[in-house]
N, CA, C and O atoms as CSV, one atom per row, in Angstrom:
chain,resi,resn,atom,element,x,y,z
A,1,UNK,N,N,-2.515,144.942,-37.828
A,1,UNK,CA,C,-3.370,145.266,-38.950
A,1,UNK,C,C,-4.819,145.043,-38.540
A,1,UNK,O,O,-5.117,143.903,-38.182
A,2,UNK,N,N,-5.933,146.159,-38.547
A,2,UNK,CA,C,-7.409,145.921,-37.978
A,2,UNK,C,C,-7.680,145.330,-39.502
A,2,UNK,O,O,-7.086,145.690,-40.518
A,3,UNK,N,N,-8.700,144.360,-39.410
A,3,UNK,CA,C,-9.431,143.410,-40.151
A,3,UNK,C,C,-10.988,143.821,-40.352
A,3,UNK,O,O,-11.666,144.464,-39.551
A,4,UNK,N,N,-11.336,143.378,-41.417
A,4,UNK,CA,C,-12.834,144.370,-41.850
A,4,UNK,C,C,-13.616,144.300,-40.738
A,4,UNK,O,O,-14.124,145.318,-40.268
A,5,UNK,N,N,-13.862,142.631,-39.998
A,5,UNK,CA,C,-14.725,143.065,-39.116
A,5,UNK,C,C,-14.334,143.993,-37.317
A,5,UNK,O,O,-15.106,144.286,-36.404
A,6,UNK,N,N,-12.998,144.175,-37.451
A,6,UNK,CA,C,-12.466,144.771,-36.633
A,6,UNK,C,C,-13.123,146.520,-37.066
A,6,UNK,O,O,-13.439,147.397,-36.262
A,7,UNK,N,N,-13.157,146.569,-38.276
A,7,UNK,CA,C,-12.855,148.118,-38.443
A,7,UNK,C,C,-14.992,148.384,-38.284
A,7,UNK,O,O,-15.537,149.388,-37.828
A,8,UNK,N,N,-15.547,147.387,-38.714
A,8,UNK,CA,C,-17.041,147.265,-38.736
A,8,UNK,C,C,-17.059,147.603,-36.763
A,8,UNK,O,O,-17.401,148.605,-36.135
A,9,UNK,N,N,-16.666,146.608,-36.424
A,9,UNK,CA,C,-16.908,146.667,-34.672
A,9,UNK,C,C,-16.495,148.299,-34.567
A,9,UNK,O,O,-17.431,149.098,-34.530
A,10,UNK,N,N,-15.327,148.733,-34.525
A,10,UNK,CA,C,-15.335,150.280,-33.902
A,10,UNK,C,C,-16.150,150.936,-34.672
A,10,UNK,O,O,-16.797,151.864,-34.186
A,11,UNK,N,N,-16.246,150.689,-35.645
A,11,UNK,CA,C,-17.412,151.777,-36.415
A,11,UNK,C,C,-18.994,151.800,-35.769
A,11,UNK,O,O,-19.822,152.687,-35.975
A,12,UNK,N,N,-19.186,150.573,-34.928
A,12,UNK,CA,C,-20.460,150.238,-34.301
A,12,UNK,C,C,-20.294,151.481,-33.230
A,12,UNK,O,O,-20.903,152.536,-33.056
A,13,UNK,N,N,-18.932,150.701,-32.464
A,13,UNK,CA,C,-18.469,151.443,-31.171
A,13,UNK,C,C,-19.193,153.188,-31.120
A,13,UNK,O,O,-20.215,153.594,-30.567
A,14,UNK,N,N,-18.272,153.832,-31.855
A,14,UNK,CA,C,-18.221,155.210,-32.377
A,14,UNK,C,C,-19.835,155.317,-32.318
A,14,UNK,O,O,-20.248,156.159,-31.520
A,15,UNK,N,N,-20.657,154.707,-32.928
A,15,UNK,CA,C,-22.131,155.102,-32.899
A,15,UNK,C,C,-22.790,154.970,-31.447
A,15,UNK,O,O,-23.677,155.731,-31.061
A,16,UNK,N,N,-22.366,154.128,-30.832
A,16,UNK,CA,C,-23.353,154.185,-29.603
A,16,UNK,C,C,-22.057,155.183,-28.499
A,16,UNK,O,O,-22.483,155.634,-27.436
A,17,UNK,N,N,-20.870,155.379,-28.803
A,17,UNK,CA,C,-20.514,156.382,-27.672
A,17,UNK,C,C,-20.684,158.244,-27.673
A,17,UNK,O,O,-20.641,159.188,-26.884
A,18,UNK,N,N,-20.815,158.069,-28.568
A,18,UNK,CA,C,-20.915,159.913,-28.324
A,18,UNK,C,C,-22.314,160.406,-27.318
A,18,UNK,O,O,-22.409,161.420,-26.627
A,19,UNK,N,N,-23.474,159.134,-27.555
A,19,UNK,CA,C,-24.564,159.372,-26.853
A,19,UNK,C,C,-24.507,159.633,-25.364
A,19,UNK,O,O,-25.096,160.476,-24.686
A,20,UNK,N,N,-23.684,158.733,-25.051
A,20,UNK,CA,C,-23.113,158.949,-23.745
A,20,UNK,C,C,-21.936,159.700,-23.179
A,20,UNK,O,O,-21.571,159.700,-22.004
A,21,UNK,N,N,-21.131,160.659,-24.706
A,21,UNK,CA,C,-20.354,161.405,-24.149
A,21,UNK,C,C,-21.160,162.804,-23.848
A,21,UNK,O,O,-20.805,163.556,-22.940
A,22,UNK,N,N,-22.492,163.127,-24.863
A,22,UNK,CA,C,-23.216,164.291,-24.722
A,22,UNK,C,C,-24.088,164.386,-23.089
A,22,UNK,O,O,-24.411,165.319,-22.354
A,23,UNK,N,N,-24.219,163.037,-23.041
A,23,UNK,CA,C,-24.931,163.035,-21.557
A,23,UNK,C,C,-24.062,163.321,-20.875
A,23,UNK,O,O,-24.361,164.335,-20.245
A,24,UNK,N,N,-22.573,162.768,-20.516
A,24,UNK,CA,C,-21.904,163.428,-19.639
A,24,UNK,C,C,-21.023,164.638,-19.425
A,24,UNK,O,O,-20.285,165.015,-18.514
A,25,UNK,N,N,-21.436,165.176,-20.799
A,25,UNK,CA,C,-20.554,166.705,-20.992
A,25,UNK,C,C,-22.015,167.667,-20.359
A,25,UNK,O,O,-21.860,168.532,-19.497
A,26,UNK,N,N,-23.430,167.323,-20.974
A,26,UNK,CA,C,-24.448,168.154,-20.010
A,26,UNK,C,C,-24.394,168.192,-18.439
A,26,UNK,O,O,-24.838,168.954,-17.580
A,27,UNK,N,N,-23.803,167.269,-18.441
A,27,UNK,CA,C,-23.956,166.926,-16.363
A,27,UNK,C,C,-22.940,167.976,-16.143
A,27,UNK,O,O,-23.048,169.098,-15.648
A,28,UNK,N,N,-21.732,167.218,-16.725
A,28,UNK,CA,C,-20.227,167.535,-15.926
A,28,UNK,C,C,-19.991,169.232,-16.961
A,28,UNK,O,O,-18.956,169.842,-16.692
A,29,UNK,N,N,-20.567,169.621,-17.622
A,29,UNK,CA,C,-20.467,171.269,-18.082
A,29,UNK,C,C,-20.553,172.320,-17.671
A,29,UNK,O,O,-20.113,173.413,-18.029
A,30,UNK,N,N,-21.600,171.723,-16.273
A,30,UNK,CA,C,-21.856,173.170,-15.737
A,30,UNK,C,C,-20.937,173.128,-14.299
A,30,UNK,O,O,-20.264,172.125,-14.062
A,31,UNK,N,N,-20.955,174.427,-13.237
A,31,UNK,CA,C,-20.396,174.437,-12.154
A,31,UNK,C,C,-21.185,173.032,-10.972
A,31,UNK,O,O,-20.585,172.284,-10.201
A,32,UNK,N,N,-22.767,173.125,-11.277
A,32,UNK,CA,C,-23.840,172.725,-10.570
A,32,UNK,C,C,-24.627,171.565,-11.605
A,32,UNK,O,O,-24.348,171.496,-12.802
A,33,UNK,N,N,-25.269,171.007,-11.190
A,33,UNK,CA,C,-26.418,170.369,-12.509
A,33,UNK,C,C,-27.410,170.145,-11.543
A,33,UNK,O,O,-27.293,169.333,-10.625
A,34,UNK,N,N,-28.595,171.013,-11.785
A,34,UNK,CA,C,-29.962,170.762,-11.090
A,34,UNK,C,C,-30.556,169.404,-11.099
A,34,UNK,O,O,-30.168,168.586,-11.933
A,35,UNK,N,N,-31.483,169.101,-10.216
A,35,UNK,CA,C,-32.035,167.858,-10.520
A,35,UNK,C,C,-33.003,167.949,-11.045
A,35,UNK,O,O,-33.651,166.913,-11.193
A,36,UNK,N,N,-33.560,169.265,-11.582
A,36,UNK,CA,C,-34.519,168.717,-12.783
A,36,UNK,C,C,-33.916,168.687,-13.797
A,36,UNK,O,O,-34.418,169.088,-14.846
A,37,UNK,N,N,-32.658,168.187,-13.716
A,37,UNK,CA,C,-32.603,167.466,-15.922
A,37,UNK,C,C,-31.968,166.577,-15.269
A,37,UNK,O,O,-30.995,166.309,-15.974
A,38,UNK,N,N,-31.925,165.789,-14.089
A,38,UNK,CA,C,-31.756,164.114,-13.868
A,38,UNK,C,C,-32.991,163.581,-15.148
A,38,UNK,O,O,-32.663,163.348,-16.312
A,39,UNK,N,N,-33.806,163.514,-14.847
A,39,UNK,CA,C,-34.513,162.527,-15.768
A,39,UNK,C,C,-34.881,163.002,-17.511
A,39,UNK,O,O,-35.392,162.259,-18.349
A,40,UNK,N,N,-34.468,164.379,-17.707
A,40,UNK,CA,C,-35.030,164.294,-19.285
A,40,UNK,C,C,-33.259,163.616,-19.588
A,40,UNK,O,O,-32.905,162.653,-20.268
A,41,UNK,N,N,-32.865,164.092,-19.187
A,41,UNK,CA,C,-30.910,163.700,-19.199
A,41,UNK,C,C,-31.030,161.723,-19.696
A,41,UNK,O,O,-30.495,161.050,-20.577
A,42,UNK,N,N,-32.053,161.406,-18.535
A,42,UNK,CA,C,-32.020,160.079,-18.764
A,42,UNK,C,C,-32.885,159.282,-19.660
A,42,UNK,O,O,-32.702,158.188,-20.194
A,43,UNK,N,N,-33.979,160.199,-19.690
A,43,UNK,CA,C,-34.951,159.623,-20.790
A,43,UNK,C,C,-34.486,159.885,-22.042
A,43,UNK,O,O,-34.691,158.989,-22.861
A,44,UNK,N,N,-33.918,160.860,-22.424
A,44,UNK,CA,C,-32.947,161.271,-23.844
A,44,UNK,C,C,-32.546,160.151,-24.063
A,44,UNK,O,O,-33.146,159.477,-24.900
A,45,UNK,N,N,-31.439,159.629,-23.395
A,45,UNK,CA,C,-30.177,158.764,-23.135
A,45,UNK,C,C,-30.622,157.713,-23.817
A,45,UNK,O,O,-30.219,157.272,-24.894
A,46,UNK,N,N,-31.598,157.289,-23.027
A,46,UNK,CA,C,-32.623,156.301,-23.104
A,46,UNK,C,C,-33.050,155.659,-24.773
A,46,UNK,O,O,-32.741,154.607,-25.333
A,47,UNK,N,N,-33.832,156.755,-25.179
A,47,UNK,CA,C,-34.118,156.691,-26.574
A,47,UNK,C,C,-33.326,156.835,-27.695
A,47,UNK,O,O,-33.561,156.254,-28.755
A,48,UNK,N,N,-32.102,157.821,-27.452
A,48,UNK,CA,C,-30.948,157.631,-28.034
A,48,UNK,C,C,-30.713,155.792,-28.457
A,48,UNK,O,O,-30.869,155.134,-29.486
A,49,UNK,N,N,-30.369,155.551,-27.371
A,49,UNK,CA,C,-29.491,154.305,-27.184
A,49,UNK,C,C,-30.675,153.196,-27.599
A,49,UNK,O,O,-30.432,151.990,-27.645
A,50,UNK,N,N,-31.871,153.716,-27.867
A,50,UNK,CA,C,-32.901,152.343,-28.263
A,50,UNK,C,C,-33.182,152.155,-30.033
A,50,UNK,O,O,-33.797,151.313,-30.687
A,51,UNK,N,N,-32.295,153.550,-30.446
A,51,UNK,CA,C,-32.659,153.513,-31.682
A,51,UNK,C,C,-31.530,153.135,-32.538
A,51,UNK,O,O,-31.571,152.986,-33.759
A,52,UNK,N,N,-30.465,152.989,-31.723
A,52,UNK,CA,C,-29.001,152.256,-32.284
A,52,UNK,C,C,-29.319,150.887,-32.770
A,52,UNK,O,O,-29.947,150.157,-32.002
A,53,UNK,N,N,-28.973,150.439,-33.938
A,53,UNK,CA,C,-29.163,149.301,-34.551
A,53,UNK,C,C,-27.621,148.991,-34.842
A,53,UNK,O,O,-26.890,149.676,-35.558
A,54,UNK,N,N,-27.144,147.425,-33.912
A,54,UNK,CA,C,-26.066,146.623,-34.508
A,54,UNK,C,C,-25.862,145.823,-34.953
A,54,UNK,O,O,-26.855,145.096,-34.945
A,55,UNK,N,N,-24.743,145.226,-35.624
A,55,UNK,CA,C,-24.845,144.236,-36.462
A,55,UNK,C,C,-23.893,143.231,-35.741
A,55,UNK,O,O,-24.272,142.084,-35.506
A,56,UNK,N,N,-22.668,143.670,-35.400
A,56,UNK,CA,C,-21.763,142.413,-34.922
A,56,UNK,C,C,-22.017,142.987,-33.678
A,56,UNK,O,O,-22.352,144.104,-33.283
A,57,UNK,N,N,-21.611,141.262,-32.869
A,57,UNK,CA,C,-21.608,140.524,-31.921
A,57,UNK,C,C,-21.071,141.990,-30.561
A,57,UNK,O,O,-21.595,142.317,-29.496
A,58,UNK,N,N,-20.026,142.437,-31.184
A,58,UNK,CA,C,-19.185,142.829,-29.878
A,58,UNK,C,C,-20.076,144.638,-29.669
A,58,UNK,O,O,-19.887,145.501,-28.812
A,59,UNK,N,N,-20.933,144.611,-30.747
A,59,UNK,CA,C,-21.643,146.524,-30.763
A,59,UNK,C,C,-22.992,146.042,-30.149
A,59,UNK,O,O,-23.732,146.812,-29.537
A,60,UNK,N,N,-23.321,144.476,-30.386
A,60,UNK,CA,C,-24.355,144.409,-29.744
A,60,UNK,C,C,-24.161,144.073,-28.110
A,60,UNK,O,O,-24.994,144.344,-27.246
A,61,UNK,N,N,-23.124,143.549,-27.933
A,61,UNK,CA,C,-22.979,143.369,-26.394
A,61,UNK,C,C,-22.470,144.284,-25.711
A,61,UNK,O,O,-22.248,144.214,-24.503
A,62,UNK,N,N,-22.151,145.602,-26.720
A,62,UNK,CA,C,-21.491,146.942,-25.665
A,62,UNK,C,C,-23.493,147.646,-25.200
A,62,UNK,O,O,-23.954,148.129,-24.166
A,63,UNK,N,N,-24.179,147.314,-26.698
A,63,UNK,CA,C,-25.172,148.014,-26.424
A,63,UNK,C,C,-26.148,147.673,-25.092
A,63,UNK,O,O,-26.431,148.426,-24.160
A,64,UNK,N,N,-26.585,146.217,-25.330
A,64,UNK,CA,C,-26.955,145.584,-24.485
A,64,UNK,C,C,-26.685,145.954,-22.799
A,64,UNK,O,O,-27.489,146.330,-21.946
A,65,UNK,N,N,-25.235,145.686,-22.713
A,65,UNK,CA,C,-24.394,146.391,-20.932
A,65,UNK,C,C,-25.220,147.818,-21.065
A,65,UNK,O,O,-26.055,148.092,-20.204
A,66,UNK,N,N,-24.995,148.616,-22.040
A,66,UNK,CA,C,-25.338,149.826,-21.548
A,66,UNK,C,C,-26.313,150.240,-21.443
A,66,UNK,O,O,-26.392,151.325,-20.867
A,67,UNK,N,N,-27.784,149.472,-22.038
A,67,UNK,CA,C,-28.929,149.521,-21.724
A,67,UNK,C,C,-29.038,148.892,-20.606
A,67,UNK,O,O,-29.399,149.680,-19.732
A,68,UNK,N,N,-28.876,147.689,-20.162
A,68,UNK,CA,C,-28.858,147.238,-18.908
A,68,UNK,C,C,-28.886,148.168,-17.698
A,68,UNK,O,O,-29.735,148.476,-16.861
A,69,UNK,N,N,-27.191,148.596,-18.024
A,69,UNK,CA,C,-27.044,149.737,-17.026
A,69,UNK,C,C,-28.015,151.263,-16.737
A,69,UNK,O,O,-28.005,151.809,-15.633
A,70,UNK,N,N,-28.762,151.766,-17.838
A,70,UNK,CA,C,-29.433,152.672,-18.167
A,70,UNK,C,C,-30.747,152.231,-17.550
A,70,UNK,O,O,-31.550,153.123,-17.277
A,71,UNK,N,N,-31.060,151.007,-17.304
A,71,UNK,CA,C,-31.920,150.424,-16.932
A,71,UNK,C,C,-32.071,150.346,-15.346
A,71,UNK,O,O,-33.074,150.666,-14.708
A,72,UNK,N,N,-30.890,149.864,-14.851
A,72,UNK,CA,C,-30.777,149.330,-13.792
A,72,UNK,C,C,-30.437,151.018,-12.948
A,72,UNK,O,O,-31.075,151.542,-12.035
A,73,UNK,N,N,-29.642,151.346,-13.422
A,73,UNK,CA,C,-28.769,152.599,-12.772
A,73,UNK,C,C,-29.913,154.058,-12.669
A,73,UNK,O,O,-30.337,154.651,-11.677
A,74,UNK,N,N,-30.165,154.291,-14.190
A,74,UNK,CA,C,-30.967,155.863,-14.443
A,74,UNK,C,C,-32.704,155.702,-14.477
A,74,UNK,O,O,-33.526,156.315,-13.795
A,75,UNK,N,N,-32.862,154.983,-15.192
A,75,UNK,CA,C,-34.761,154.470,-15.105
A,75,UNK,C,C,-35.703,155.174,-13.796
A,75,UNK,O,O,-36.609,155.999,-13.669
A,76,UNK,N,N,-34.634,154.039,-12.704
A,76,UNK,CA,C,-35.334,154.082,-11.880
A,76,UNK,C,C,-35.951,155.620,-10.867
A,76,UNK,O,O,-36.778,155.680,-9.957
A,77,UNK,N,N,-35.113,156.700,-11.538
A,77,UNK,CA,C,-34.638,157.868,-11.031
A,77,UNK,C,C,-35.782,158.642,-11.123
A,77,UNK,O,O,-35.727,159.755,-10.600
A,78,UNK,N,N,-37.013,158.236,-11.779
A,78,UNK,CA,C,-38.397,158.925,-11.890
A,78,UNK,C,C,-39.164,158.353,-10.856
A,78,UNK,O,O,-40.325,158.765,-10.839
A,79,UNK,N,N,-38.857,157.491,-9.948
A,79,UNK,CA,C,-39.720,157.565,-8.880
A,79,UNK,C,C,-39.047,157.986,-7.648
A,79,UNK,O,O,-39.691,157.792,-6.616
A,80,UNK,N,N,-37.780,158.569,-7.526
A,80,UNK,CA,C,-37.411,159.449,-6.508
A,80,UNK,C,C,-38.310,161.087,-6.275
A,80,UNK,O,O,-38.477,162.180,-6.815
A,81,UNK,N,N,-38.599,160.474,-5.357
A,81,UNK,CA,C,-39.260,161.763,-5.273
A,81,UNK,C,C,-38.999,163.606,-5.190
A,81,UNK,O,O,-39.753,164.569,-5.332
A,82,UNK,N,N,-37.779,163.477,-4.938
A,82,UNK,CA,C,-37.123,165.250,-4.839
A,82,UNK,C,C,-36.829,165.030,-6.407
A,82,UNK,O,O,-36.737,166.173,-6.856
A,83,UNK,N,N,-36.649,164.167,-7.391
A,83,UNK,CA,C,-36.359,164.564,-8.916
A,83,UNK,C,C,-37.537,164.686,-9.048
A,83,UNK,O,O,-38.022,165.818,-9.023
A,84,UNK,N,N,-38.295,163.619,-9.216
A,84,UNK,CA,C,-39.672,163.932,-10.278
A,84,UNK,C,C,-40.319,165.453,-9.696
A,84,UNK,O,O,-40.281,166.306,-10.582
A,85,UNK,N,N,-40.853,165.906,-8.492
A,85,UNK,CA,C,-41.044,166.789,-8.102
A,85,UNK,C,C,-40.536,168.294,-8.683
A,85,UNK,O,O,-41.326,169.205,-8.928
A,86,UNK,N,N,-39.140,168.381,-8.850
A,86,UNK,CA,C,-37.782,169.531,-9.256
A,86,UNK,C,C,-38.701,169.025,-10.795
A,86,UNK,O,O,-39.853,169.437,-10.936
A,87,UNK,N,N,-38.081,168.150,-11.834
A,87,UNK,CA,C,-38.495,168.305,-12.861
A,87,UNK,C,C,-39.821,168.427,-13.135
A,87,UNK,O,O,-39.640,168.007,-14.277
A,88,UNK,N,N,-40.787,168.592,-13.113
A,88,UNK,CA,C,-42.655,168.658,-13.271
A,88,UNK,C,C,-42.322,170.121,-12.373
A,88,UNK,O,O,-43.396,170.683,-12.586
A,89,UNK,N,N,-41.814,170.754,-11.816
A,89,UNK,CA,C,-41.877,171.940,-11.442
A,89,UNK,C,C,-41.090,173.379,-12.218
A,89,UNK,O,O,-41.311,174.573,-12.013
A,90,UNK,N,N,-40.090,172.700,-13.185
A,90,UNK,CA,C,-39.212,173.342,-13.523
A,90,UNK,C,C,-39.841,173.668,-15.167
A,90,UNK,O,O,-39.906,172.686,-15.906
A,91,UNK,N,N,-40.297,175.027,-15.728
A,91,UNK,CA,C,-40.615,175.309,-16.705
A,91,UNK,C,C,-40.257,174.547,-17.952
A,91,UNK,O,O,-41.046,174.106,-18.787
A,92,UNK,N,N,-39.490,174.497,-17.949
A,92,UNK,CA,C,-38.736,173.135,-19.487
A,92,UNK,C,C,-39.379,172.417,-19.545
A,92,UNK,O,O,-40.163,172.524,-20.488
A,93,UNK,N,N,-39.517,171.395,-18.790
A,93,UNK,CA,C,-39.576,170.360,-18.577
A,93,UNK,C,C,-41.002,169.402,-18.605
A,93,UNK,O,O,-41.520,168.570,-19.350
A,94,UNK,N,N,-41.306,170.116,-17.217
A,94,UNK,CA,C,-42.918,169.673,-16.950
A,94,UNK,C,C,-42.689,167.801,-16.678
A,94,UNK,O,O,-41.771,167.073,-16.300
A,95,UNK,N,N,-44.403,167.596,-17.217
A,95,UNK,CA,C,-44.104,166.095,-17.666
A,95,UNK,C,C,-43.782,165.311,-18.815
A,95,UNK,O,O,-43.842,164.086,-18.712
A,96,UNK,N,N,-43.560,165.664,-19.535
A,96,UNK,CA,C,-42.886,165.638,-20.979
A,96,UNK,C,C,-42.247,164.415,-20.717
A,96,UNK,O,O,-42.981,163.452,-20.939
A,97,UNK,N,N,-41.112,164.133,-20.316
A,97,UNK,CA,C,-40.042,163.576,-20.068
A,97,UNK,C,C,-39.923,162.582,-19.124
A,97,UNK,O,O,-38.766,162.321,-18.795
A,98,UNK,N,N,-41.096,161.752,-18.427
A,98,UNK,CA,C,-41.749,160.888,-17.349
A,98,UNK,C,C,-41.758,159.540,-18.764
A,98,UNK,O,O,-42.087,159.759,-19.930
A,99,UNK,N,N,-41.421,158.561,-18.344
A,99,UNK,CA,C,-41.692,157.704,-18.876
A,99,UNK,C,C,-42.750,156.547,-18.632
A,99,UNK,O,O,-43.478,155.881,-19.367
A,100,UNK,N,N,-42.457,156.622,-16.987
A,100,UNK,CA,C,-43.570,156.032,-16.408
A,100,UNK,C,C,-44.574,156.170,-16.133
A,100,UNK,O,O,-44.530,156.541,-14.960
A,101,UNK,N,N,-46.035,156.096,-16.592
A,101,UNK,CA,C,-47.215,156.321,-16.253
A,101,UNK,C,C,-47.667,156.822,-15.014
A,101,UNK,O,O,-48.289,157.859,-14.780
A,102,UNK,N,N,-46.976,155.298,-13.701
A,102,UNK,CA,C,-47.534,155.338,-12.564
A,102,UNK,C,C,-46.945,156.861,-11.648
A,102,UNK,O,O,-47.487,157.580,-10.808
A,103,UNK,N,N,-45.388,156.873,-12.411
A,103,UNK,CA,C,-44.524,158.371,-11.748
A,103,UNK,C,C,-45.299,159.695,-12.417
A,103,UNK,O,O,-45.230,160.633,-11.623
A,104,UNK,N,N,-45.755,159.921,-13.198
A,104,UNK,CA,C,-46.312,160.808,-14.555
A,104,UNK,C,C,-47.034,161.076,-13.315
A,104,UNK,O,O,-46.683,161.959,-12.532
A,105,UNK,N,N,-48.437,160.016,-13.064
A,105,UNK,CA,C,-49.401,160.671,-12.143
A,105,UNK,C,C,-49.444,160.719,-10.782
A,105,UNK,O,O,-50.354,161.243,-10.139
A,106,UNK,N,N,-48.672,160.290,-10.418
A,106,UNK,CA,C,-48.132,160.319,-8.730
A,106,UNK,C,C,-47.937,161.816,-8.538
A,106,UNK,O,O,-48.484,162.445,-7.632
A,107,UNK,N,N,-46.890,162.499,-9.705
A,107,UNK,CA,C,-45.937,163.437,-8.860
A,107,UNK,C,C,-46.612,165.013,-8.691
A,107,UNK,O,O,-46.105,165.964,-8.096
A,108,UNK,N,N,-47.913,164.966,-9.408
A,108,UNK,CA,C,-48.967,166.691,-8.458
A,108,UNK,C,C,-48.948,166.352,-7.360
A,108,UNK,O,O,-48.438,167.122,-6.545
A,109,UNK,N,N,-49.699,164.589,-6.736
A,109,UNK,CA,C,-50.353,164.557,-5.408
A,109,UNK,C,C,-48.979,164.757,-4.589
A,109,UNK,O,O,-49.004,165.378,-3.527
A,110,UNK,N,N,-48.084,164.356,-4.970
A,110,UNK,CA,C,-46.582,164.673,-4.214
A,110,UNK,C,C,-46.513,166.142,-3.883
A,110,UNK,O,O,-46.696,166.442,-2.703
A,111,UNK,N,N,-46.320,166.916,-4.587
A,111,UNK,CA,C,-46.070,168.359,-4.988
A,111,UNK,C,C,-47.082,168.672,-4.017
A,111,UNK,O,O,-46.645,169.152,-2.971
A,112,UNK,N,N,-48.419,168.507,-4.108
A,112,UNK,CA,C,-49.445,168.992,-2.941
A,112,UNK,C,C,-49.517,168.313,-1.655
A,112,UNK,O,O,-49.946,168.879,-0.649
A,113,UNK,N,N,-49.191,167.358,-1.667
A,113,UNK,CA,C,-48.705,166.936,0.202
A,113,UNK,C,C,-47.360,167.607,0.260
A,113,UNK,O,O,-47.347,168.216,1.330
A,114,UNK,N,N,-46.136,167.805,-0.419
A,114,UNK,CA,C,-44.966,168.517,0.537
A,114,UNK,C,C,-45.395,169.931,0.597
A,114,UNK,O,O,-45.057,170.508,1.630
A,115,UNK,N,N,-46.101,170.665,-0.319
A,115,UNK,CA,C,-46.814,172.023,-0.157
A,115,UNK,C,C,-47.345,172.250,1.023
A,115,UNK,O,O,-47.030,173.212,1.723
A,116,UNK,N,N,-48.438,171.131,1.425
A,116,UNK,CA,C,-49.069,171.349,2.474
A,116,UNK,C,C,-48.673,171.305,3.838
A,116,UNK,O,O,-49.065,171.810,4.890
A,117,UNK,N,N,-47.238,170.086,3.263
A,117,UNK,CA,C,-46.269,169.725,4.769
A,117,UNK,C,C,-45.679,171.016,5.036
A,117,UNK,O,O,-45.450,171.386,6.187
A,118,UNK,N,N,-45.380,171.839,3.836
A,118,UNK,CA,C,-44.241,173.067,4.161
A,118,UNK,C,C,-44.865,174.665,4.423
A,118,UNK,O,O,-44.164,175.550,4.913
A,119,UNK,N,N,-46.255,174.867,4.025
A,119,UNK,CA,C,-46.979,175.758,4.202
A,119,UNK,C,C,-48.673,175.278,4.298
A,119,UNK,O,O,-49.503,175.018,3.427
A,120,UNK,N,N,-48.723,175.303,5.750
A,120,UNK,CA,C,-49.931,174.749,5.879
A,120,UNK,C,C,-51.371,175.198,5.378
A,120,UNK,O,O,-52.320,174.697,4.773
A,121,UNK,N,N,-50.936,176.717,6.101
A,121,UNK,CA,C,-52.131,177.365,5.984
A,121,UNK,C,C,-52.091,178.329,4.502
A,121,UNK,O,O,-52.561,179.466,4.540
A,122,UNK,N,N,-51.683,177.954,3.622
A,122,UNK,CA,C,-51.455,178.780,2.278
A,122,UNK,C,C,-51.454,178.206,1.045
A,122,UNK,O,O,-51.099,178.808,0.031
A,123,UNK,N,N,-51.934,176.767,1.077
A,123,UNK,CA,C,-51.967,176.421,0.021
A,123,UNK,C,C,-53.324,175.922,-1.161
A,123,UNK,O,O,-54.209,175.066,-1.148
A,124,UNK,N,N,-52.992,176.718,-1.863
A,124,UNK,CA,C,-54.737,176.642,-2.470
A,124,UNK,C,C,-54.633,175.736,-3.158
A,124,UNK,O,O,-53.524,175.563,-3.664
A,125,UNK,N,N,-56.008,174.529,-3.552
A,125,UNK,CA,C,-56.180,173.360,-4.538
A,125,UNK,C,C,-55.653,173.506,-6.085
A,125,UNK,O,O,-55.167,172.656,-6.831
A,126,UNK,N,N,-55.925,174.880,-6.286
A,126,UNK,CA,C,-56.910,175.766,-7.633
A,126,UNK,C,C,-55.235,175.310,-8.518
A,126,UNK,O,O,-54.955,174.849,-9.624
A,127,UNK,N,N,-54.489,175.722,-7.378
A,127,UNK,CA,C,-52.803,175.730,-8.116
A,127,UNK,C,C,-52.116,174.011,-8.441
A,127,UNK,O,O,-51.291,173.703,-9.301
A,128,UNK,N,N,-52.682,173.261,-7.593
A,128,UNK,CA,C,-51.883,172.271,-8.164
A,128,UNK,C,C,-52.868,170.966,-9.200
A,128,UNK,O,O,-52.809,169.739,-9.122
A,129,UNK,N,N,-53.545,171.669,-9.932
A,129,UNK,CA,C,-54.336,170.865,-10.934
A,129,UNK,C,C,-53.756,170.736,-12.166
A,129,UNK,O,O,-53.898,171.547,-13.081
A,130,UNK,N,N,-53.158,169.815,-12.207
A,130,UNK,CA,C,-52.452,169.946,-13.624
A,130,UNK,C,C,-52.505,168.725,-14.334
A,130,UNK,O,O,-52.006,168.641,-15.456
């Protein structure tokens, strides 16, 4: 027999998992998943999961792990440089979806040193001012 605060706990449950079933039905939906929606994928996730409010003990310690993990695991994924680059290049996207300041303005001067690494003599200033 589940008990009120049994039926309160899955009812927590149920609220913080679908967030993370939509994140992994976008990944795992397609044949491919580009790496520019690594990070809006994660910054979504992100804010999703910050606006969940729990009450018992066991919805706050599922939430907690999974921010942790969101923390520890996806966060950090805006200062890789082949994502931030793909996403700030990819029409959707842009910088919208940068959470970090210091990655936000890093990733033109990126974009214009691998430009310059990959086409030396062809790359004009005029284009990467953004």
């Amino acid at each position: 027999m589940i008990t009120t605060k049994g039926i309160e706990e899955l009812t927590e449950i149920v609220e913080v998992l679908p967030h993370i079933e939509v994140a992994t039905k976008e990944i795992c939906g397609e044949d491919y998943v580009t790496s520019s929606k690594v990070i809006p994928i994660t910054r979504m996730l992100n804010l999703k999961m910050n606006n969940i409010k729990t009450s018992s003990s066991m919805g706050q310690e599922l939430l907690m792990n999974i921010m942790n993990e969101i923390s520890k695991r996806l966060l950090p994924s805006e200062h890789v440089q082949i994502l931030a680059v793909s996403t700030l290049l990819s029409p959707r996207f842009k910088k919208i979806h940068f959470q970090d300041p210091i990655a936000r303005s890093s990733v033109p001067a990126n974009c214009s040193s691998l430009s310059k690494l990959l086409f030396p003599q062809s790359v004009d200033k005029k284009y990467w001012n953004m």
